[in-house]
N, CA, C and O atoms as a DFTB+ gen file, in Angstrom:
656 C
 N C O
     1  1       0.841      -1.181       0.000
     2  2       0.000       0.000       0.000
     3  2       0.884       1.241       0.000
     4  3       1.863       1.251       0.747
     5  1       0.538       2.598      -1.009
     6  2       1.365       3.418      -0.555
     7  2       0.594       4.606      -0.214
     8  3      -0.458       4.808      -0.822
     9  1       1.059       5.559       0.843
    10  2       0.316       6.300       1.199
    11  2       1.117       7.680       0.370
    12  3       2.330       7.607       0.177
    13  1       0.422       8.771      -0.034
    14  2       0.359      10.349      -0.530
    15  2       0.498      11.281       0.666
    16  3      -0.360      11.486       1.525
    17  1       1.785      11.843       0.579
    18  2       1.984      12.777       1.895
    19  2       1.987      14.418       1.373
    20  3       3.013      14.824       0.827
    21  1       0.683      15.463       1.569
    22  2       0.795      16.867       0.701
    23  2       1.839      17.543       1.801
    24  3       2.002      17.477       3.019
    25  1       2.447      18.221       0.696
    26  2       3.005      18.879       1.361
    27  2       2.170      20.818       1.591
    28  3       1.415      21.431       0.836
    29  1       2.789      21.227       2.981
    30  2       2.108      22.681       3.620
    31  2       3.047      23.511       3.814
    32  3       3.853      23.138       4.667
    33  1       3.303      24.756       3.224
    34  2       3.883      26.303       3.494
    35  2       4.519      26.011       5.441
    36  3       3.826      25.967       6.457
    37  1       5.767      25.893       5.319
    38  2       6.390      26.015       6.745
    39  2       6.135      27.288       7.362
    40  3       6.442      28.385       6.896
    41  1       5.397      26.993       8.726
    42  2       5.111      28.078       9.854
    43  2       5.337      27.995      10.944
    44  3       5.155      26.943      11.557
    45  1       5.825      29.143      11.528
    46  2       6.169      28.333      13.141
    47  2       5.184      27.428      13.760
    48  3       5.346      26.370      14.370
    49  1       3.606      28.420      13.311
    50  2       2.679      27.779      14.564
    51  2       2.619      25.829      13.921
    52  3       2.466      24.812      14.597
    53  1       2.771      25.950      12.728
    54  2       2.950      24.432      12.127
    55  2       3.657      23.515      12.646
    56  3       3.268      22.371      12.883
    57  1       5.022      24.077      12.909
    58  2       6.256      23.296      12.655
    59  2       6.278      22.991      14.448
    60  3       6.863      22.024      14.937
    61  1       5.530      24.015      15.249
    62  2       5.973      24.267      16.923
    63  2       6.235      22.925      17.451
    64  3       7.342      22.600      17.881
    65  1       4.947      21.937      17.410
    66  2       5.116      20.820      17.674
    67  2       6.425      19.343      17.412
    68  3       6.402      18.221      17.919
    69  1       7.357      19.896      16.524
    70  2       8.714      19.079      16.202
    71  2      10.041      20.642      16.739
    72  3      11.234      20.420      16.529
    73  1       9.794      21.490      17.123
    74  2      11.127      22.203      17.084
    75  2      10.976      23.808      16.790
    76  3       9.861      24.305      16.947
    77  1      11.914      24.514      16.428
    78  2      11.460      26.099      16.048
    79  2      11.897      26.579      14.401
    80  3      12.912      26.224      13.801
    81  1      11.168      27.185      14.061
    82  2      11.414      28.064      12.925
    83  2      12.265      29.014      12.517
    84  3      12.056      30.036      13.171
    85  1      13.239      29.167      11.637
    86  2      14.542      29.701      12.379
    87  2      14.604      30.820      11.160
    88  3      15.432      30.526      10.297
    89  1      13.980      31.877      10.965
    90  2      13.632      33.131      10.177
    91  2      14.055      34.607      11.098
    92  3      14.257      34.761      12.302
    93  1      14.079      35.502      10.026
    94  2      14.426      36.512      10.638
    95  2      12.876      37.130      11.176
    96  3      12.564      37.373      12.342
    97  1      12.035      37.294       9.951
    98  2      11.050      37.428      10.259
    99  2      10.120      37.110      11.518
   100  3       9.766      36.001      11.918
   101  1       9.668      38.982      12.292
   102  2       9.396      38.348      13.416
   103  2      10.458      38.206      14.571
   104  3      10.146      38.041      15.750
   105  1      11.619      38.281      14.143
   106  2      12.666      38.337      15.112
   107  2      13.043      39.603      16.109
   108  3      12.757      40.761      15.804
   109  1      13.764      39.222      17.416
   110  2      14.199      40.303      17.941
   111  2      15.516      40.675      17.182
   112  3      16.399      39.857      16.922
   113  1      15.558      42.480      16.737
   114  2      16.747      42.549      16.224
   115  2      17.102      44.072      16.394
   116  3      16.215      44.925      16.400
   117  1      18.195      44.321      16.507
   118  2      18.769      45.566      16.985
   119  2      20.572      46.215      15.954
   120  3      21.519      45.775      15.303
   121  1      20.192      47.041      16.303
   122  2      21.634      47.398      15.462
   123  2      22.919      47.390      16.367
   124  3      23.009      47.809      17.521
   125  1      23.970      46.776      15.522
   126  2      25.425      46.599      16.292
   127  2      26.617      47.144      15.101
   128  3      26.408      47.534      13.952
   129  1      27.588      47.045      15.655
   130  2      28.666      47.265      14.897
   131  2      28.818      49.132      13.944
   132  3      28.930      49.566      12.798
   133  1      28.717      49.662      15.395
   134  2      28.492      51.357      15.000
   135  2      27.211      51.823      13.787
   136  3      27.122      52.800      13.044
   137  1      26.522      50.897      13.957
   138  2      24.909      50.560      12.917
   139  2      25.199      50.377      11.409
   140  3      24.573      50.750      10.417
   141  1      26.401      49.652      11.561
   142  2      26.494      48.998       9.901
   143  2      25.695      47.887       9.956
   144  3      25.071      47.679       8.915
   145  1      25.508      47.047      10.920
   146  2      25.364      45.487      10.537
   147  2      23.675      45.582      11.554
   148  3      23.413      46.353      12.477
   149  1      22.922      44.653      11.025
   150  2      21.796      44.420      12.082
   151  2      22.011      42.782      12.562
   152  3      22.389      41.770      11.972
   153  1      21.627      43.041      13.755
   154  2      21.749      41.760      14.215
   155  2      19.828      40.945      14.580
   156  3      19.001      41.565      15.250
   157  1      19.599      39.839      14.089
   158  2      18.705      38.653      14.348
   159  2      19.097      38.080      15.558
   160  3      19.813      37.131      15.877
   161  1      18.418      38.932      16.157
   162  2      18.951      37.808      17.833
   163  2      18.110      36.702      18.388
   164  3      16.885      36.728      18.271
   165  1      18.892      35.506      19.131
   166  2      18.669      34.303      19.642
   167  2      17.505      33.703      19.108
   168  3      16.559      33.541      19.878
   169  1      17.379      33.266      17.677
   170  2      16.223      32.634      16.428
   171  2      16.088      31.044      17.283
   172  3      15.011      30.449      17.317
   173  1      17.148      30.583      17.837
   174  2      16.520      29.264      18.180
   175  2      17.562      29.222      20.061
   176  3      18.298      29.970      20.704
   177  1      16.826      27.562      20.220
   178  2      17.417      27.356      21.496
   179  2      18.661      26.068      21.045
   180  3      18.586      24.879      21.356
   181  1      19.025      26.285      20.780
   182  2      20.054      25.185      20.897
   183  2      20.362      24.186      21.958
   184  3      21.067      24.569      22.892
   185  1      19.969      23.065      21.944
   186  2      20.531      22.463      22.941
   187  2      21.001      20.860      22.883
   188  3      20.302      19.879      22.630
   189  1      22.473      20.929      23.216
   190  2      22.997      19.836      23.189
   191  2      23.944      19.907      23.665
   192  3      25.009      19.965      23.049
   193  1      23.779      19.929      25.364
   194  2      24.481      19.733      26.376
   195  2      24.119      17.931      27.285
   196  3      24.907      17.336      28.019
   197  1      23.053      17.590      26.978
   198  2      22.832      16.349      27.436
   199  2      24.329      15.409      27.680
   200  3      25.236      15.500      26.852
   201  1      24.414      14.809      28.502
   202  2      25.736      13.670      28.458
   203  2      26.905      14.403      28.002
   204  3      27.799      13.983      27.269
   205  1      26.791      15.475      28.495
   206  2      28.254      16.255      28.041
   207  2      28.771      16.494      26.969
   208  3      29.945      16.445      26.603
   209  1      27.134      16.964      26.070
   210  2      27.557      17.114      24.536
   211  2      28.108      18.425      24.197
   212  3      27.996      19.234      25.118
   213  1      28.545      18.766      23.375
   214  2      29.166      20.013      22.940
   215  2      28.364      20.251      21.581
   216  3      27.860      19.409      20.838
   217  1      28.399      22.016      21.440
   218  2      27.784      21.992      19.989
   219  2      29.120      21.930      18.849
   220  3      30.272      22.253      19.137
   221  1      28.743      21.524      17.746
   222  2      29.322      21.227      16.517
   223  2      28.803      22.315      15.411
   224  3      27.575      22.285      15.486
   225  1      29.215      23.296      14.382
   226  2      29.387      24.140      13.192
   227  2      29.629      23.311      12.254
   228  3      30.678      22.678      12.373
   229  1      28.852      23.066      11.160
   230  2      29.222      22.491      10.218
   231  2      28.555      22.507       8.977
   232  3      27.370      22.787       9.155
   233  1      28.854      22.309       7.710
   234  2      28.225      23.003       6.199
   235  2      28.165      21.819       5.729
   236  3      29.116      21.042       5.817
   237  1      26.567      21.392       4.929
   238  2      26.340      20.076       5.031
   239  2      25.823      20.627       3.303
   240  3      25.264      21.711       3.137
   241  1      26.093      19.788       2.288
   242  2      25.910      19.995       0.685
   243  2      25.166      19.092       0.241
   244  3      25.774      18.036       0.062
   245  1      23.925      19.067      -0.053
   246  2      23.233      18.019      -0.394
   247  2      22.953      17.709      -1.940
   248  3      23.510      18.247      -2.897
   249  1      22.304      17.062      -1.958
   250  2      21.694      16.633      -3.488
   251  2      19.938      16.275      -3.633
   252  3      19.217      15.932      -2.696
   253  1      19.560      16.442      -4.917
   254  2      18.299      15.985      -4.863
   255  2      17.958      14.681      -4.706
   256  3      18.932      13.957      -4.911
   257  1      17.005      14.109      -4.434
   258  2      16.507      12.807      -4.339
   259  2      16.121      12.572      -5.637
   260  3      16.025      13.455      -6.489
   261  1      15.841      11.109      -5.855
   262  2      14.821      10.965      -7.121
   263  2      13.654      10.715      -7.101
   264  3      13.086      10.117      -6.188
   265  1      12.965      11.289      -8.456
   266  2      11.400      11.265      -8.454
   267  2      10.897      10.717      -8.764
   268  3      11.187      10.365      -9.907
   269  1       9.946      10.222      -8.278
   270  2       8.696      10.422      -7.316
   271  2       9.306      10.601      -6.345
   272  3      10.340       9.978      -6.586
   273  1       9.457      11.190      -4.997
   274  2      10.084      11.420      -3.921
   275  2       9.845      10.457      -2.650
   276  3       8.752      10.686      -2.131
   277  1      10.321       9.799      -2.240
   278  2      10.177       8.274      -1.483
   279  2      10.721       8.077      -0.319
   280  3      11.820       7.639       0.024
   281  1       9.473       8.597       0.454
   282  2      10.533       8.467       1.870
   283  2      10.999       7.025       1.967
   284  3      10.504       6.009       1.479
   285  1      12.265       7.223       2.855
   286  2      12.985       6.035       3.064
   287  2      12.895       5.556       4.466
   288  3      12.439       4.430       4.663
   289  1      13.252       6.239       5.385
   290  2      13.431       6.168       7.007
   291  2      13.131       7.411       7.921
   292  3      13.134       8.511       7.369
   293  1      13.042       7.386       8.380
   294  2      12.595       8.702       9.684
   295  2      14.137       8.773      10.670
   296  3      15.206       8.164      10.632
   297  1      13.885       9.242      11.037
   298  2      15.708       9.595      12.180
   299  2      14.769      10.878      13.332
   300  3      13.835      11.680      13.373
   301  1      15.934      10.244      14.137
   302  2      15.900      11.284      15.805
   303  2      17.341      11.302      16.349
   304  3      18.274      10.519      16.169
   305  1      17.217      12.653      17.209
   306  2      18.249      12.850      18.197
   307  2      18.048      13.273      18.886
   308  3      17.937      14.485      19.071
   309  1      17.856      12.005      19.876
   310  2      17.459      11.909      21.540
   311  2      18.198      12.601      22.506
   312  3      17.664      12.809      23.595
   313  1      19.543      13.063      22.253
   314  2      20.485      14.031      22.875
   315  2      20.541      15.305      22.969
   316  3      21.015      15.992      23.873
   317  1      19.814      15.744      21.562
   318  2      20.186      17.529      21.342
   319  2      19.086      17.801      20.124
   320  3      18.427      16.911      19.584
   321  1      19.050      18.647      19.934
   322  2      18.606      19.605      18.795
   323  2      19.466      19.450      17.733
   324  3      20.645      19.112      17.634
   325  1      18.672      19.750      17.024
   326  2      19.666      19.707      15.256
   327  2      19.196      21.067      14.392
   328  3      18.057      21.018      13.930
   329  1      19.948      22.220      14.151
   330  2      19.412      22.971      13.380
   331  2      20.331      22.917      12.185
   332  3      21.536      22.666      12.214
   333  1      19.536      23.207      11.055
   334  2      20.103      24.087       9.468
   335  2      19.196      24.878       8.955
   336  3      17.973      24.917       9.097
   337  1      19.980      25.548       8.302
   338  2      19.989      26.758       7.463
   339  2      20.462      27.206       6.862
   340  3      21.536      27.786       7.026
   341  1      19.395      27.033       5.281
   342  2      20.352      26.864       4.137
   343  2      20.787      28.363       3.856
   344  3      20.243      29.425       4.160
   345  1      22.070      28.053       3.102
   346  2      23.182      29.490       3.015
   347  2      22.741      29.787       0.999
   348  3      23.333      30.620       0.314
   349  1      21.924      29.119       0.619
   350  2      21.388      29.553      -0.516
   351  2      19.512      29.972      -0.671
   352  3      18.605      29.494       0.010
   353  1      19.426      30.770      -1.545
   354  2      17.869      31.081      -1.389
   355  2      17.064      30.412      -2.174
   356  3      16.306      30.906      -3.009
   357  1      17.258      28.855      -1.836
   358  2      16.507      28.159      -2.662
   359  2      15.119      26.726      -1.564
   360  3      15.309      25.768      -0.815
   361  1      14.103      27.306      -2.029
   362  2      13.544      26.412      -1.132
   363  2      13.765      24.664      -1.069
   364  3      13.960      23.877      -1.996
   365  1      13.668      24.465       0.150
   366  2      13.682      22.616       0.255
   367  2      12.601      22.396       1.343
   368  3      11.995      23.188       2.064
   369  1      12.562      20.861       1.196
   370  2      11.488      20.091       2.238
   371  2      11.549      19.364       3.556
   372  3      12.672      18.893       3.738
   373  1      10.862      19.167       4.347
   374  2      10.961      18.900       5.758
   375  2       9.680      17.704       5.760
   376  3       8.603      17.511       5.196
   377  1      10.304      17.248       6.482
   378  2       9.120      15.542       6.890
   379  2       9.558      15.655       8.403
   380  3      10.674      15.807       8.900
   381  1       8.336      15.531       8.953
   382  2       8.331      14.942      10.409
   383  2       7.030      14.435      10.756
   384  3       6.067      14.471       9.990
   385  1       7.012      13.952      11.945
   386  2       6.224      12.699      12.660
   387  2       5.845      13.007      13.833
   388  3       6.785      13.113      14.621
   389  1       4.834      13.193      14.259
   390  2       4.005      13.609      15.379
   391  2       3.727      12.202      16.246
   392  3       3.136      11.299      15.655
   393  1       4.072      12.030      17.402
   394  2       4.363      10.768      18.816
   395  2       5.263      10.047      18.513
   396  3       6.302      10.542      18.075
   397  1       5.151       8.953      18.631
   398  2       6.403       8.234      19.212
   399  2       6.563       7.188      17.993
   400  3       7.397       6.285      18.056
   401  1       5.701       7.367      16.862
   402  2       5.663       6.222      16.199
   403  2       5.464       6.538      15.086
   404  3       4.380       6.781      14.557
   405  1       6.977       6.570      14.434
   406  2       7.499       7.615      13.258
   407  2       6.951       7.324      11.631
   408  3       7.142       8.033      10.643
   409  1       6.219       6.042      11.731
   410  2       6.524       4.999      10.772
   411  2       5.025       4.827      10.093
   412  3       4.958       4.163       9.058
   413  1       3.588       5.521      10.754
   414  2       2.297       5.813      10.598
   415  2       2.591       6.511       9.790
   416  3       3.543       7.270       9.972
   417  1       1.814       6.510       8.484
   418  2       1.602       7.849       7.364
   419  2       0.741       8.702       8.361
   420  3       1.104       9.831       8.693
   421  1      -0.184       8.238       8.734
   422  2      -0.986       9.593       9.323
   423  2      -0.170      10.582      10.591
   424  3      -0.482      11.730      10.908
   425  1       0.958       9.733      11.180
   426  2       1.688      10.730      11.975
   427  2       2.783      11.931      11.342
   428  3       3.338      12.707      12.121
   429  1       2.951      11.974      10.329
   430  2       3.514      12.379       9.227
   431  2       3.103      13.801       8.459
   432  3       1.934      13.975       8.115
   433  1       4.013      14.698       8.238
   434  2       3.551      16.333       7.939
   435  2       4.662      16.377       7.252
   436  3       5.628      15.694       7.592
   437  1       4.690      17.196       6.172
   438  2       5.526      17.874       5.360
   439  2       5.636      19.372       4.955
   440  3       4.679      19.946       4.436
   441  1       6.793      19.980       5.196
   442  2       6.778      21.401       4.798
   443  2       7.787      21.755       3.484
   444  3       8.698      21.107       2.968
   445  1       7.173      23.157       3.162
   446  2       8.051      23.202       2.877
   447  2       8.617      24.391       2.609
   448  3       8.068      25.311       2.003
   449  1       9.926      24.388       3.138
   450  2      10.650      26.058       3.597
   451  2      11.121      26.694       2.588
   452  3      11.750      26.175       1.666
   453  1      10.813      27.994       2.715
   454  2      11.675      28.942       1.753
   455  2      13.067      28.511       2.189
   456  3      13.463      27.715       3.041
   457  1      13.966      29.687       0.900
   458  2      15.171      29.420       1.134
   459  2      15.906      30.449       2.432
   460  3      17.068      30.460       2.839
   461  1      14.932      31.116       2.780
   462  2      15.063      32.083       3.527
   463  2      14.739      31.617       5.095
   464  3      14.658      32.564       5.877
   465  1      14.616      30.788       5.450
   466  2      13.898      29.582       6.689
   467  2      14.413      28.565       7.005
   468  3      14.279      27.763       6.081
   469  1      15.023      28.082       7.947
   470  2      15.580      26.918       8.680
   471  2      14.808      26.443       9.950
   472  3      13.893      27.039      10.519
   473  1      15.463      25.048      10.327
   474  2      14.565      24.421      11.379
   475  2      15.218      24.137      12.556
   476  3      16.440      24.210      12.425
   477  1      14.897      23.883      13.498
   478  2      15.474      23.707      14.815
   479  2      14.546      22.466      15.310
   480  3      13.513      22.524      15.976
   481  1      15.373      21.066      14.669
   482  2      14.482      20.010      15.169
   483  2      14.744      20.100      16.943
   484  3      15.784      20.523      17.449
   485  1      13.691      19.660      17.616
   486  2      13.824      19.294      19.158
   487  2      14.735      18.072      19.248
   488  3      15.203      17.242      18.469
   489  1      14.761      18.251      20.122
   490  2      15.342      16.599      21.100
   491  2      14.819      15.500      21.074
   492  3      14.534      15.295      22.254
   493  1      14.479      14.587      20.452
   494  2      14.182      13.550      19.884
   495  2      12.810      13.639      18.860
   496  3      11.974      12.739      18.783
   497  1      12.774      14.627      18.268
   498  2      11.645      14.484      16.748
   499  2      11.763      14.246      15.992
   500  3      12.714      14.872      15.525
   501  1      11.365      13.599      15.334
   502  2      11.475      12.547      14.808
   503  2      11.255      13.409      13.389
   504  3      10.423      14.295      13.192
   505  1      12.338      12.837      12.384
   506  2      12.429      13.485      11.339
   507  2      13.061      12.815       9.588
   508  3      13.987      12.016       9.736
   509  1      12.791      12.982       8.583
   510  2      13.642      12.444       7.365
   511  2      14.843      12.820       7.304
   512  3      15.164      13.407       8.337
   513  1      15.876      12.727       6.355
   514  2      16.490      12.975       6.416
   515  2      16.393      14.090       5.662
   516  3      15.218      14.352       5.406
   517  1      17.505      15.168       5.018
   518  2      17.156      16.409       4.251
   519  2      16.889      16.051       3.070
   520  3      17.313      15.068       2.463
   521  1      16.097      16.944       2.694
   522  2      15.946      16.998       0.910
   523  2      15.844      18.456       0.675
   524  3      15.413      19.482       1.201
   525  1      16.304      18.136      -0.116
   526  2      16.815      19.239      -0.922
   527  2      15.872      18.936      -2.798
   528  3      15.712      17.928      -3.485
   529  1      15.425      20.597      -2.996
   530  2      15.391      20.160      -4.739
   531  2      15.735      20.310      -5.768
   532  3      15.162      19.924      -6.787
   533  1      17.261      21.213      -5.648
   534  2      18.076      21.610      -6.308
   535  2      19.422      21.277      -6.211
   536  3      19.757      21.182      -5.031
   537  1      20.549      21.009      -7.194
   538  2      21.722      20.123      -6.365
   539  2      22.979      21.510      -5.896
   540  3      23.267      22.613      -6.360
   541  1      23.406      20.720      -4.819
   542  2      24.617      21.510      -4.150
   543  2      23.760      22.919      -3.404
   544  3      23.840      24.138      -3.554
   545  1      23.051      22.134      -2.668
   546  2      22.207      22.928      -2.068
   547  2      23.173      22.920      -0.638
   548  3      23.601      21.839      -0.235
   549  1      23.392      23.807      -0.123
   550  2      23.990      23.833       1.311
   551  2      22.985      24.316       2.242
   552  3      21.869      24.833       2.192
   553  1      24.012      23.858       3.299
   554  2      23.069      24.358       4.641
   555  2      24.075      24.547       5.771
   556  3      25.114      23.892       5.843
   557  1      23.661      25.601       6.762
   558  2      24.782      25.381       7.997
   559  2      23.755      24.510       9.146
   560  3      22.546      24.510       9.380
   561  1      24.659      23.965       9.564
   562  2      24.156      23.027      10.779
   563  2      24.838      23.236      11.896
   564  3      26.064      23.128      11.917
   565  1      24.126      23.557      12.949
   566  2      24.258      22.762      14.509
   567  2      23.751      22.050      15.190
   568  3      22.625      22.400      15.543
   569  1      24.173      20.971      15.626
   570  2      24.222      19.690      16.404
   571  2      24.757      19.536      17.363
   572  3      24.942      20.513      18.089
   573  1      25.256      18.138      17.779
   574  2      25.779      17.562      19.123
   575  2      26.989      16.976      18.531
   576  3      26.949      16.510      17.392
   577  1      28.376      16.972      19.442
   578  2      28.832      16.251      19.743
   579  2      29.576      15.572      20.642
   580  3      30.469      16.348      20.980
   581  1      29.668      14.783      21.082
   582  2      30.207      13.776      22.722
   583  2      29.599      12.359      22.317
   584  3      29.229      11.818      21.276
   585  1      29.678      12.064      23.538
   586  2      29.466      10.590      23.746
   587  2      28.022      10.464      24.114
   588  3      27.317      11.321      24.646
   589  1      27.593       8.857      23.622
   590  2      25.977       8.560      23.626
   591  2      25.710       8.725      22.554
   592  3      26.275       9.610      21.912
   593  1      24.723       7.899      21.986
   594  2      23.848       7.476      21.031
   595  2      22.783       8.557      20.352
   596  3      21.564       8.397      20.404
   597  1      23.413       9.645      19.728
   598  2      22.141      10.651      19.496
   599  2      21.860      10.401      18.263
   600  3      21.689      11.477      17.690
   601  1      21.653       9.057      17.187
   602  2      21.159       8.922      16.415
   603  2      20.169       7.849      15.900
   604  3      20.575       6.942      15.174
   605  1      18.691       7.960      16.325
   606  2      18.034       6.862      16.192
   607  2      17.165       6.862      14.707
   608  3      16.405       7.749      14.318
   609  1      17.567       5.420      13.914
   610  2      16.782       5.834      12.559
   611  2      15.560       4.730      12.239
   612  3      15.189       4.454      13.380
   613  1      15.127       4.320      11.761
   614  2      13.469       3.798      11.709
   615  2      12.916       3.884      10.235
   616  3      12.409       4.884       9.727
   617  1      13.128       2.496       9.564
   618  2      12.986       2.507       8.147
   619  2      11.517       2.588       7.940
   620  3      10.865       2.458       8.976
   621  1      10.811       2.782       6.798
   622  2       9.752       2.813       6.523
   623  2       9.256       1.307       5.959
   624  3       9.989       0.915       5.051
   625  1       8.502       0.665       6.196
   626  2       7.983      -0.546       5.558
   627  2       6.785      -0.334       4.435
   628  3       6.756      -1.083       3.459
   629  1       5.599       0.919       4.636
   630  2       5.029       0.799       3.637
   631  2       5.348       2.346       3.016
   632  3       5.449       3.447       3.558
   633  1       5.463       1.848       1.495
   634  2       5.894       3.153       0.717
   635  2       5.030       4.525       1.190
   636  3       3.843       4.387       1.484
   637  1       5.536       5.579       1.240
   638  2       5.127       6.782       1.623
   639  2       5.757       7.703       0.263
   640  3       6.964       7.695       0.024
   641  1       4.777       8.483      -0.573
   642  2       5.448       9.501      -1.355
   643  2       5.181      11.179      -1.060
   644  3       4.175      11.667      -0.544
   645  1       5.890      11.598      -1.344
   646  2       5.827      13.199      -1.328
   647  2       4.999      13.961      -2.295
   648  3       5.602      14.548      -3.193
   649  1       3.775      14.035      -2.247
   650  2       2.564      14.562      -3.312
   651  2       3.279      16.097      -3.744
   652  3       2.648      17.071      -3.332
   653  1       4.527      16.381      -4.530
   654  2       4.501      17.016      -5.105
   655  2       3.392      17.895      -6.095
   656  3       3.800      18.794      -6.830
């Protein structure tokens, strides 16, 4: 059986339930640097101190999937938060899973972000991996790193597609 997943315009009040919305828009922001530069202040919470994690900076380059778009597995990180934000203005897509049981089509939502919008998954939400729909799409990421298991993944058994 395969189930049709539509995808919906990413919003905070949407997305609240897996993590935060990571836009300027809406932000607290103030001028610094003798008022050349404006600053977007504190867009997400970061956290991945659990088990003595440390945060990690890092530029992650993706590629497109192929079409029909097919989810494969769901993933979590039970340790920390995971944010990106892509460093190009090109929109991509987000899959996540509402309770504990990643693997229901009906627990299942799709967004999908401008290029101007990043996400701040929570602490264990359950999520796809990235897609991207353009190639050499980047993104900056922060994560966890230390010791402990912050990567739990969860294949899909019945086909799920992305109703482009």
């Amino acid at each position: 059986m395969t189930s049709f997943l539509k995808i919906q315009p990413l919003t905070r009040a949407g997305f609240a339930p897996f993590g935060e919305v990571i836009e300027t828009q809406g932000s607290c922001r103030f001028a610094i640097n003798a008022g050349f530069a404006e600053r977007f202040h504190d867009l997400a919470r970061i956290d991945v101190a659990a088990a003595g994690g440390r945060p990690l900076l890092s530029i992650l380059r993706a590629q497109p999937r192929p079409t029909p778009l097919r989810l494969t597995l769901m993933e979590r990180h039970p340790l920390a938060s995971q944010a990106l934000f892509p460093l190009q203005d090109r929109d991509w897509l987000i899959v996540v899973a509402a309770g504990q049981d990643p693997l229901r089509p009906q627990a299942l939502r799709a967004f999908r972000a401008s290029g101007r919008q990043g996400v701040n998954y929570a602490p264990g939400a359950w999520h796809h991996p990235l897609i991207v729909l353009t190639p050499d799409h980047e993104f900056l990421v922060i994560d966890r790193d230390g010791e402990g298991v912050n990567l739990e993944e969860a294949p899909f058994v019945t086909e799920v597609i992305l109703d482009l």
